[in-house]
Structures are given as structure tokens and as C-alpha cells.
MIKEZA-47283 format. One record per residue (C-alpha): residue number from 1; residue in three letters; chain; x, y, z. Coordinates in nm, 2 decimals, decimal comma. Example, Ala and Ser with C-alpha at 12.3 -4.5 7.8 and 13.67 -1.06 7.14 Angstrom:
pt nr->1 | rest->ALA | kette->A | u->1,23 | v->-0,45 | w->0,78
pt nr->2 | rest->SER | kette->A | u->1,37 | v->-0,11 | w->0,71
//
This chain:
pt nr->1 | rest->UNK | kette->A | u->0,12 | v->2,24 | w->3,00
pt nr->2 | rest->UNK | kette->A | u->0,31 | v->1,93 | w->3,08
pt nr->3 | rest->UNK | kette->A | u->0,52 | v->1,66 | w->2,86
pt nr->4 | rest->UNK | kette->A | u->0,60 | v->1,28 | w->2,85
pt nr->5 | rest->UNK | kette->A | u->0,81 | v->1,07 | w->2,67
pt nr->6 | rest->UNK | kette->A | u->0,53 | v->1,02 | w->2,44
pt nr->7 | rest->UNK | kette->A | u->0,36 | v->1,35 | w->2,40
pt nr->8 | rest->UNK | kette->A | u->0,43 | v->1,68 | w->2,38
pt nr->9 | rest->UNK | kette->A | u->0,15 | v->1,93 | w->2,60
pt nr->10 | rest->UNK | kette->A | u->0,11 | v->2,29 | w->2,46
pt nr->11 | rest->UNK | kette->A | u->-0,06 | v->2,65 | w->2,58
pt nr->12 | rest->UNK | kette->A | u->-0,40 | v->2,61 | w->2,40
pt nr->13 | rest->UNK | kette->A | u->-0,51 | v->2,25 | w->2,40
pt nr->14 | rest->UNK | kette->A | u->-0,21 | v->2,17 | w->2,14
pt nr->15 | rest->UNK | kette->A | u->-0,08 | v->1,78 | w->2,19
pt nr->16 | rest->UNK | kette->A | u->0,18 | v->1,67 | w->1,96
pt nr->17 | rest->UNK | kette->A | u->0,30 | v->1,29 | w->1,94
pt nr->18 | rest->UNK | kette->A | u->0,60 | v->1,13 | w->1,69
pt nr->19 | rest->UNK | kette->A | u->0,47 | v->0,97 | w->1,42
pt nr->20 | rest->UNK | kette->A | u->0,73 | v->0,68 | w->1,33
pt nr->21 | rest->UNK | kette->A | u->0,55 | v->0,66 | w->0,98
pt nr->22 | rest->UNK | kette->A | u->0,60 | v->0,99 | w->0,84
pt nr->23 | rest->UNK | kette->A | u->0,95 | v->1,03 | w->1,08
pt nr->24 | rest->UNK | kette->A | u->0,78 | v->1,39 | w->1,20
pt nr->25 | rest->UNK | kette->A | u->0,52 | v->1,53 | w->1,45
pt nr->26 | rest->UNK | kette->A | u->0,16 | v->1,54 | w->1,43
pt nr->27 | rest->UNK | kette->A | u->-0,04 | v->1,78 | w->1,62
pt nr->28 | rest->UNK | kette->A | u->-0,40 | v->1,83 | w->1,74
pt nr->29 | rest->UNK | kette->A | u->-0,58 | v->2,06 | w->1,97
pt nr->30 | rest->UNK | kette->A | u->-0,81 | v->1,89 | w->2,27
pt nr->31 | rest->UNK | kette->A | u->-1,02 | v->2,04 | w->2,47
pt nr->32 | rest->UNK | kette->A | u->-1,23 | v->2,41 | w->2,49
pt nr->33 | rest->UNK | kette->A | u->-1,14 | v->2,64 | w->2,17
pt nr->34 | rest->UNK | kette->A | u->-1,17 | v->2,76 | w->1,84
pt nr->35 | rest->UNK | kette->A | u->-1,14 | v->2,51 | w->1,53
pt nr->36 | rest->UNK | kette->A | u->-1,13 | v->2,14 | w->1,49
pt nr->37 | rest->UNK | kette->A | u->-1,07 | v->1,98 | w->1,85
pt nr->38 | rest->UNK | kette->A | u->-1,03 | v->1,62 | w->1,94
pt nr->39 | rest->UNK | kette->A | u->-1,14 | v->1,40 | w->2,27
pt nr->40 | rest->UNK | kette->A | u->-0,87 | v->1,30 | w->2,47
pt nr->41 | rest->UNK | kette->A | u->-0,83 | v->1,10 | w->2,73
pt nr->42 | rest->UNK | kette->A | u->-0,59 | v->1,29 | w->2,96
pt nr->43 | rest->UNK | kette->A | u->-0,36 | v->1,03 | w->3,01
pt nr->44 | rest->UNK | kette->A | u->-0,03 | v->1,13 | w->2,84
pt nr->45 | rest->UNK | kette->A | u->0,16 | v->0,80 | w->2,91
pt nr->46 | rest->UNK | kette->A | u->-0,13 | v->0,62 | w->2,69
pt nr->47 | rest->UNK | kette->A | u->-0,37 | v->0,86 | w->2,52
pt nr->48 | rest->UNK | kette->A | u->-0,65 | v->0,81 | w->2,32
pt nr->49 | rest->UNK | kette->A | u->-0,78 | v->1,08 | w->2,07
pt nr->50 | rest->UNK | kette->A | u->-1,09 | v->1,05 | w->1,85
pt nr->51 | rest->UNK | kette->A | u->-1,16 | v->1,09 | w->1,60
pt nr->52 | rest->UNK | kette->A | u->-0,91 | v->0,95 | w->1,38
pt nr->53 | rest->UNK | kette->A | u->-0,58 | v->1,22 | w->1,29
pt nr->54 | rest->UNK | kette->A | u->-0,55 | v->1,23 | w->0,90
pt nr->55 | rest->UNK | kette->A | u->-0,25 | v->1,49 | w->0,81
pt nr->56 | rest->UNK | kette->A | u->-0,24 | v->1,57 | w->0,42
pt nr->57 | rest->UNK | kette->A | u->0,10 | v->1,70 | w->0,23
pt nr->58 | rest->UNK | kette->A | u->0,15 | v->1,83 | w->-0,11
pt nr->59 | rest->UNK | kette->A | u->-0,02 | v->1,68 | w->-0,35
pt nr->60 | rest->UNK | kette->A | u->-0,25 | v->1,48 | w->-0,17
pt nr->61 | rest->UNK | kette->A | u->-0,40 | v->1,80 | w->-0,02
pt nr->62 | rest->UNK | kette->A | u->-0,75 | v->1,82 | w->-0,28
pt nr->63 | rest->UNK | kette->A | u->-0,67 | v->2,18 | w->-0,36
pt nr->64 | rest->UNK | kette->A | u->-0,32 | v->2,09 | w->-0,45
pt nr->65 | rest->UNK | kette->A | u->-0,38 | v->1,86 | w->-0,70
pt nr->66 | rest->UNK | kette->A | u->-0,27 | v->2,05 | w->-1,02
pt nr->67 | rest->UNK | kette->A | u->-0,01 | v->2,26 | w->-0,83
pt nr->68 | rest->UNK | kette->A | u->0,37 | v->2,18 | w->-0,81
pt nr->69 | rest->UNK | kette->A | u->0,48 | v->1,98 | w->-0,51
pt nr->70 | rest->UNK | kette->A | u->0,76 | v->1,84 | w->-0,34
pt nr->71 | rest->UNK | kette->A | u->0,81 | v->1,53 | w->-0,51
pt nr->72 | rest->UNK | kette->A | u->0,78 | v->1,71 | w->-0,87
pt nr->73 | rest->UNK | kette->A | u->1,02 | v->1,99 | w->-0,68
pt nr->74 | rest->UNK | kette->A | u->1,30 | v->1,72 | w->-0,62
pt nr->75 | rest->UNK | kette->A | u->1,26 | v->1,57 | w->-0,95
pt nr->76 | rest->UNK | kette->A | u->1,36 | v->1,96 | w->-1,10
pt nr->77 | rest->UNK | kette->A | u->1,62 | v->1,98 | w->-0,83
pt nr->78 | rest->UNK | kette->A | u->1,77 | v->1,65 | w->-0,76
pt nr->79 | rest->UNK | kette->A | u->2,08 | v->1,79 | w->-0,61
pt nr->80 | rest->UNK | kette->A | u->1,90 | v->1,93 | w->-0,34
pt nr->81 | rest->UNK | kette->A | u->1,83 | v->1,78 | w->0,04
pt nr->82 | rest->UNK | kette->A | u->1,49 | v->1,59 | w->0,06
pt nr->83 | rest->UNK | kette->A | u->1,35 | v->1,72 | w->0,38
pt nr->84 | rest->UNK | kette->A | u->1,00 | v->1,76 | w->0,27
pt nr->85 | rest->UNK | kette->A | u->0,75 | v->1,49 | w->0,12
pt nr->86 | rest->UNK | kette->A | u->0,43 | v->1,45 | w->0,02
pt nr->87 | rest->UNK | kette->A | u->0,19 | v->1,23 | w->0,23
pt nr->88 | rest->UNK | kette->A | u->-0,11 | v->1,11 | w->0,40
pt nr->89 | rest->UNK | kette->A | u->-0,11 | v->0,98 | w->0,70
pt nr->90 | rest->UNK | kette->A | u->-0,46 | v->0,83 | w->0,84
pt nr->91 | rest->UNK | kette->A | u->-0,46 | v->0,69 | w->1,18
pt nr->92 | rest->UNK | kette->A | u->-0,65 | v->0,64 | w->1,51
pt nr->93 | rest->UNK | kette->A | u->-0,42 | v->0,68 | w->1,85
pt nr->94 | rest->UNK | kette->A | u->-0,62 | v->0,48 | w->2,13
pt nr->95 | rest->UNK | kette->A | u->-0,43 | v->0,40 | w->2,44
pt nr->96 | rest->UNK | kette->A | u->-0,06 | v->0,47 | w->2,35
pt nr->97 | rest->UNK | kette->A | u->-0,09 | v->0,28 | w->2,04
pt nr->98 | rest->UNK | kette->A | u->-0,11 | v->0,40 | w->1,66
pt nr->99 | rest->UNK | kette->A | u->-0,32 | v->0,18 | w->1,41
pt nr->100 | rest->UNK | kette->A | u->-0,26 | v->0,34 | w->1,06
pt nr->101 | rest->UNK | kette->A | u->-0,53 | v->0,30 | w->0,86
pt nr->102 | rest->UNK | kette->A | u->-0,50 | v->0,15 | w->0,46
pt nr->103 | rest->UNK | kette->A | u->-0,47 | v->0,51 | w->0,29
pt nr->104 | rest->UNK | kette->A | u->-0,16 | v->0,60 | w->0,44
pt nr->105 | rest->UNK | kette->A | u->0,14 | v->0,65 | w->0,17
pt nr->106 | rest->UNK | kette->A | u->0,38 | v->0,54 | w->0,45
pt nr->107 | rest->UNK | kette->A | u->0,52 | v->0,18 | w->0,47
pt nr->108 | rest->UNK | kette->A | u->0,31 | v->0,15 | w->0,85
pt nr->109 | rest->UNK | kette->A | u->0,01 | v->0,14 | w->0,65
pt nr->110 | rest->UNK | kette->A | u->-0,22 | v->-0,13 | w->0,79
pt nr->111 | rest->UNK | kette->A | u->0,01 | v->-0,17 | w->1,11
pt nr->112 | rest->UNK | kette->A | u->-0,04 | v->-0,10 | w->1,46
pt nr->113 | rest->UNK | kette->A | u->0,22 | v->0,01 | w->1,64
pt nr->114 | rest->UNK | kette->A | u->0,28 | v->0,19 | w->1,99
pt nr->115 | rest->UNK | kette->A | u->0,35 | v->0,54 | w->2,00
pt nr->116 | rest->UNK | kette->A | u->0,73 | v->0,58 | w->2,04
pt nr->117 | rest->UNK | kette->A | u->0,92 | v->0,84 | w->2,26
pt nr->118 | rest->UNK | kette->A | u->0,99 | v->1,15 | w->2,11
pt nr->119 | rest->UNK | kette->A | u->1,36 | v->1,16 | w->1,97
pt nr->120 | rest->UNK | kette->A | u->1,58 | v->1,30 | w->2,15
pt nr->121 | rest->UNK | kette->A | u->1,73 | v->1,50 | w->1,82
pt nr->122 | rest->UNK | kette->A | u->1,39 | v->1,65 | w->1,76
pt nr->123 | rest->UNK | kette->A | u->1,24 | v->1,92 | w->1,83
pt nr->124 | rest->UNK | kette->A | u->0,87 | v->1,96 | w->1,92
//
């Protein structure tokens, strides 16, 4: 598989892009396979996936609810580095661009934005 700037192109039909709202990766598998697969495009400079990506963390996954999760982990541990968060991210990526939709818990919620490069300190 090939990569861009924007995306990263897996073995399988796996497509990751950067997310600036949640700071991390999202990734989705396109084409032929097993499991949940999107439409794409096939441009990696400006793709276009549908439907829309919505990634769950911690407590806003439904059969988390009641169980512990990172942000009552932190609050138990405070001296300890906050690398994980709880989140939802809802969004629809349509040609290079990510509009978030209103029930994300990021500060891009409502907000269109393009989809950046992937940093260079990250990995995929």
C-alpha cells in the first residue's frame, strides 16, 4: 500500500488519517473484506470516506458506562502522565477536508477543517 502526507495506506484496506481534534489517528478499512468497511474515493491527496467515522473512548463507549475510565483513572492518580482520554469523535472526511459533527467532545466540534499532514513525530 502506498502513503501521503495526508493518509496513511495499509495491507488489508486499512487507511489511517490525523485527526487534529483528538491529536491521534483514526483508522478505517475500504474496500473488499471482513467487518465494517467504508467507500473511498481513491484519491489519497483529498479523500472522501462515507459514511461518517465516529471513534468512541472510555466512557462514552455504551458498554463502558458504569466501568472505570481514564478520566476517573487520572483523578485516582493525578501524578501520572495523561496520555489517554475519553472521547467521541463524530466526523465526515469528504475531499481532504474534516467537518466534525456537534457530538464530538473535542474543541473542533462544529468546525470544518482540512485534513492535516501526518506529524512528523508520530507514528502511524
Amino acid at each position: 500500500m502506498s502513503s501521503t502526507p495526508v493518509i496513511k495506506e495499509f495491507e488489508g484496506g486499512q487507511v489511517s488519517f490525523w485527526c487534529p481534534g483528538c491529536n491521534e489517528s483514526h483508522t478505517i478499512s475500504v474496500g473488499p473484506g471482513s467487518g465494517p468497511r467504508w467507500g473511498y474515493n481513491g484519491n489519497p491527496e483529498k479523500p472522501t470516506f462515507t459514511p461518517s467515522v465516529f471513534v468512541k473512548t472510555g466512557h462514552f463507549v455504551p458498554d463502558r458506562a458504569n466501568e472505570g475510565c481514564w478520566c476517573t483513572y487520572y483523578k485516582e492518580h493525578p501524578d501520572e502522565t495523561q496520555d489517554f482520554h475519553c472521547r467521541q469523535c463524530h466526523s465526515f472526511v469528504n475531499d481532504g477536508h474534516i467537518q466534525f459533527l456537534s457530538d464530538c467532545s473535542h474543541e473542533l466540534a462544529n468546525k470544518t477543517v482540512p485534513l492535516p499532514v501526518w506529524p512528523v513525530d508520530k507514528e502511524y
